[in-house]
N, C-alpha and C positions, 0 to 999 in steps of 0.2 A: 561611419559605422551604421549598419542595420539598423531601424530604430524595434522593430516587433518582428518577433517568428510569433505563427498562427499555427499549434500542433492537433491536428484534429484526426483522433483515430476512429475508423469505422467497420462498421460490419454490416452488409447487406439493405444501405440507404441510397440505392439510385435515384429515388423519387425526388432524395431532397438535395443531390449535390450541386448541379445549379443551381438551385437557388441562393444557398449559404455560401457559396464562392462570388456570386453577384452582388451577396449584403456587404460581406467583406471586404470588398473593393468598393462598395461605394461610400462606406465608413472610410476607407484608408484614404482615400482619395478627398475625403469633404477634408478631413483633416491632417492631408497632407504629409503623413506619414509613409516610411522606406522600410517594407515589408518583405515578406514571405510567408508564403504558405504552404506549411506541411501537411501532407493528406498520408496516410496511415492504415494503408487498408487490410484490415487484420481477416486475411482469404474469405473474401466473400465471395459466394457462389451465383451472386444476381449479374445485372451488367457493369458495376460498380467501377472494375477494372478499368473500360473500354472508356467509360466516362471520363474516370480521373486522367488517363492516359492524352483524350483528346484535349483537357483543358491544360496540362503539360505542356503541349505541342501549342497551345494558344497563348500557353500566358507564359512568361518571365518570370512571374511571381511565385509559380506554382510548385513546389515537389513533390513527388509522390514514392511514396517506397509499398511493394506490395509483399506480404507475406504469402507463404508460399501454401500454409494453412491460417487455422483460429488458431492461437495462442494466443489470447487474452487481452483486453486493453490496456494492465500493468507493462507487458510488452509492448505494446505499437508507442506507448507513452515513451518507454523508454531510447525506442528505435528514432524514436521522433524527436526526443532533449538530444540523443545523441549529433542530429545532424545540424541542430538549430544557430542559426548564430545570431539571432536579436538581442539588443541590450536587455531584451525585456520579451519572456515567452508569454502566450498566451494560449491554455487549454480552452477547447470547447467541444462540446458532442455535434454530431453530424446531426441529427435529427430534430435542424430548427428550433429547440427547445432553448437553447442557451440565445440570447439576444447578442448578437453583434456591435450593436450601439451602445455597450459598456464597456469595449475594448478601450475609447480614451481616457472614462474618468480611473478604469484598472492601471492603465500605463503611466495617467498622472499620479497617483498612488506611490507605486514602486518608484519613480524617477522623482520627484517633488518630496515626497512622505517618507521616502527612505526606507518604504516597506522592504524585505526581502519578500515574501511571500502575501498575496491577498487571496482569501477563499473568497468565491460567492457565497452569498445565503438566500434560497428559493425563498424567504419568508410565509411569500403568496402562492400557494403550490395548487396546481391543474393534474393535480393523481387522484387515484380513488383513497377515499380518506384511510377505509382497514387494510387494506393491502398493501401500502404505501406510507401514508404520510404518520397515521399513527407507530406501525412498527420503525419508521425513520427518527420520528422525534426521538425515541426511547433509545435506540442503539446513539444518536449523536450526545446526550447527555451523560452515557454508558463512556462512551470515548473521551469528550471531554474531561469529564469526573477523573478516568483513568491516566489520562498524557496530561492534565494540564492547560491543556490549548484551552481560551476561552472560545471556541467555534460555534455558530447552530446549524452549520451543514457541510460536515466533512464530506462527502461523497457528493459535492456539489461540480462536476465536469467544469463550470468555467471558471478559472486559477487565473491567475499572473504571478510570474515568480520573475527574479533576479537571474539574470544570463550564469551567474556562480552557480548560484542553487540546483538548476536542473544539471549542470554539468556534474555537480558532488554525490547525489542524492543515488543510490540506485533501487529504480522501481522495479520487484519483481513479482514472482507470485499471482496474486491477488491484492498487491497492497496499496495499489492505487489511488483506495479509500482513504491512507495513512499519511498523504505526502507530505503534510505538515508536520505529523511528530518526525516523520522521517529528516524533514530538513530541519526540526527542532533538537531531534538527536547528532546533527553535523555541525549546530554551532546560530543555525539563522534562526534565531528567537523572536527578530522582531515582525511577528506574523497578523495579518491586519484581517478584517471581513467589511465586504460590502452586500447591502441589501440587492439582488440584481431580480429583472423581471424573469417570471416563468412562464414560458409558451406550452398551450397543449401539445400534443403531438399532431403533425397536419400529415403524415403518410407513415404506412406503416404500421409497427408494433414491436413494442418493448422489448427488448432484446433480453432482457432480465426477468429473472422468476422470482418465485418466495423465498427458495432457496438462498437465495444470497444477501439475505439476514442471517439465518445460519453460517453464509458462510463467513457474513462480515466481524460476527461473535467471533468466532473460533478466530480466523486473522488478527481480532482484535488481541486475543489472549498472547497470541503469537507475537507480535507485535509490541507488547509490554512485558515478554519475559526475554525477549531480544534487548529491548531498550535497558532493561535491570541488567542483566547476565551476558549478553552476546557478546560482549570483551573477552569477559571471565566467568567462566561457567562453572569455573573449579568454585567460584563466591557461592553460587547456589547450589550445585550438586554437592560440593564437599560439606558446607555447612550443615545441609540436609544430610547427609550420608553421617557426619559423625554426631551428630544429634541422636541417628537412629543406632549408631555403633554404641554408642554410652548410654543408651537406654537398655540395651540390651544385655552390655554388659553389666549394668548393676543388678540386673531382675536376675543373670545369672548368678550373679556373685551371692546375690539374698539365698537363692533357692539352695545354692551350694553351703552358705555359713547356714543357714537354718536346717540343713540334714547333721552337717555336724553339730551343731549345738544339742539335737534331739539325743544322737547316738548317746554322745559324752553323758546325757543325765539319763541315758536308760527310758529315752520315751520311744513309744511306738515312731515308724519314720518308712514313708512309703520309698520305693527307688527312684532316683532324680528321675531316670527315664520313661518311670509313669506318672510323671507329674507334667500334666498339660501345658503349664506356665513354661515348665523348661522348655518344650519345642515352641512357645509363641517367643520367647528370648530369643533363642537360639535364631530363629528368623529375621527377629530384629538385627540383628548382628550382618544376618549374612545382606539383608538389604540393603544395610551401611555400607558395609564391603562394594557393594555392587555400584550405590552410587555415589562412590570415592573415583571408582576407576568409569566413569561414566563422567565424573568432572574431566577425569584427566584425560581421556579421549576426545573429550570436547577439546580441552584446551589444545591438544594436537592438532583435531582438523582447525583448527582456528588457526593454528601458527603454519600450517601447511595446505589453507586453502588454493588451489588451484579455477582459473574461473572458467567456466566449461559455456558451449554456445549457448543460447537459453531460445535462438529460433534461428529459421531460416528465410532470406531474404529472395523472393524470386526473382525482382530487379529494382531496381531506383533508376528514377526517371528524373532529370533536372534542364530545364533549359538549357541554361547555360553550358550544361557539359557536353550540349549538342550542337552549339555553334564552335 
């Protein structure tokens, strides 16, 4: 059996893909390890292609699948568990930033340690402190707090996970940042972190903007009303829906018993219909109403989900499938 797949998805790193294919074999090689490596090139427009394509042609070891556009790194991630067969996968980013030289104590980890899953944690980080490392700290305690996971760097590129894990888990979206609660929602709880070193960047530039703390919030919130509700959605739309149904209907029921009560003793008594209160009820009700059938629509496409392409592959390239 395989002992490591190496799934490494990119976008427009020609500068550094020799190098990182060089460190990795010569990692695999001191220590004697039965690999591969996935290359994930999520349509880059540089020469990235022609690169990974020649080290294809050169190396045994190599795979490469190219998308046909950018559809995300959540996708190449997934494109890339899909193909893998090591006992034991290993993520890393193409931009030399991830160290190579932790791929054995991560694979003694999961194989030894019985991790299913190990995050890295940048501890020592080579970013700008406001742009980066401050808004970073803040969103991984934000996550933590919320899933549980003891982590301090969810959104850390180099993983090791259990040959199960990546096969169960599906990454889509944006949630790439999430793969822990994600395989923490499938069952593999026993989720580990190691300290690992962080490289500047030596070519290039960041693929990522400010935006995607925005966008990692918003995933996040996604991400924890999936893990509450994504089964049963009727749990949280219905319960909210007749919450606001019985609120509604008491404020009506008052406003109704209190015109009659007035009539009966001869007090003054304005029309239900110009009573403010009655159209803020009346609301409440029809809101309830709405998300009753908003549970149960949930609960339909859930029971009749269909799984549609989520990208398009322009080719895969494997050795072997060419001898």
């Amino acid at each position: 059996m395989m002992q490591i797949s190496v799934v490494i998805p990119l976008y427009n790193e020609e500068a550094s893909i020799h190098e990182l294919h060089e460190w990795i074999l010569r990692v695999m090689t001191e220590h004697q390890f039965t690999f591969e490596i996935i290359f994930v090139n999520d349509g880059s427009k540089d020469h990235s292609e022609k690169i990974l394509n020649q080290l294809a042609q050169q190396s045994e070891n190599v795979h490469v699948i190219h998308f046909l556009k950018n559809y995300g790194k959540s996708q190449a991630l997934h494109a890339g568990f899909k193909v893998a067969s090591g006992e034991v996968v290993i993520t890393m980013d193409a931009d030399l930033q991830d160290n190579p030289e932790e791929i054995p104590e991560l694979y003694q980890m999961i194989v030894e340690e019985k991790f299913d899953l190990v995050s890295g944690w940048k501890k020592v980080r080579h970013d700008a402190i406001l742009t980066k490392n401050i808004p970073s700290k803040l969103f991984n305690k934000v996550a933590s707090w919320t899933s549980g996971i003891k982590l301090h760097d969810f959104n850390c590129g180099l993983k090791a996970y259990k040959k199960e894990v990546v096969k169960c888990i599906d990454v889509k979206g944006e949630m790439h940042r999430y793969i822990p609660i994600l395989a923490k929602n499938e069952g593999f709880d026993k989720i580990g972190e190691k300290v690992v070193k962080h490289q500047a960047r030596k070519y290039g530039t960041t693929k990522f903007g400010a935006e995607r703390f925005l966008h990692g919030f918003l995933d996040l919130i996604s991400v924890w009303f999936f893990t509450k509700f994504g089964k049963r959605p009727m749990h949280f739309f219905g319960a909210l829906g007749g919450l606001m149904f019985f609120i509604g209907f008491l404020a009506t029921a008052w406003i109704g018993i209190s015109k009659i009560y007035k009539l009966w003793n001869n007090q003054p008594a304005i029309l239900v219909t110009n009573n403010p209160w009655f159209y803020i009820a009346l609301t409440a009700m029809i809101i309830g109403v709405l998300l009753f059938i908003a549970g149960f629509l949930g609960e339909l496409i859930l029971n009749n989900n269909q799984h549609t392409q989520r990208y398009q592959i322009k080719n895969s390239t494997k050795q072997s499938e060419k001898n």
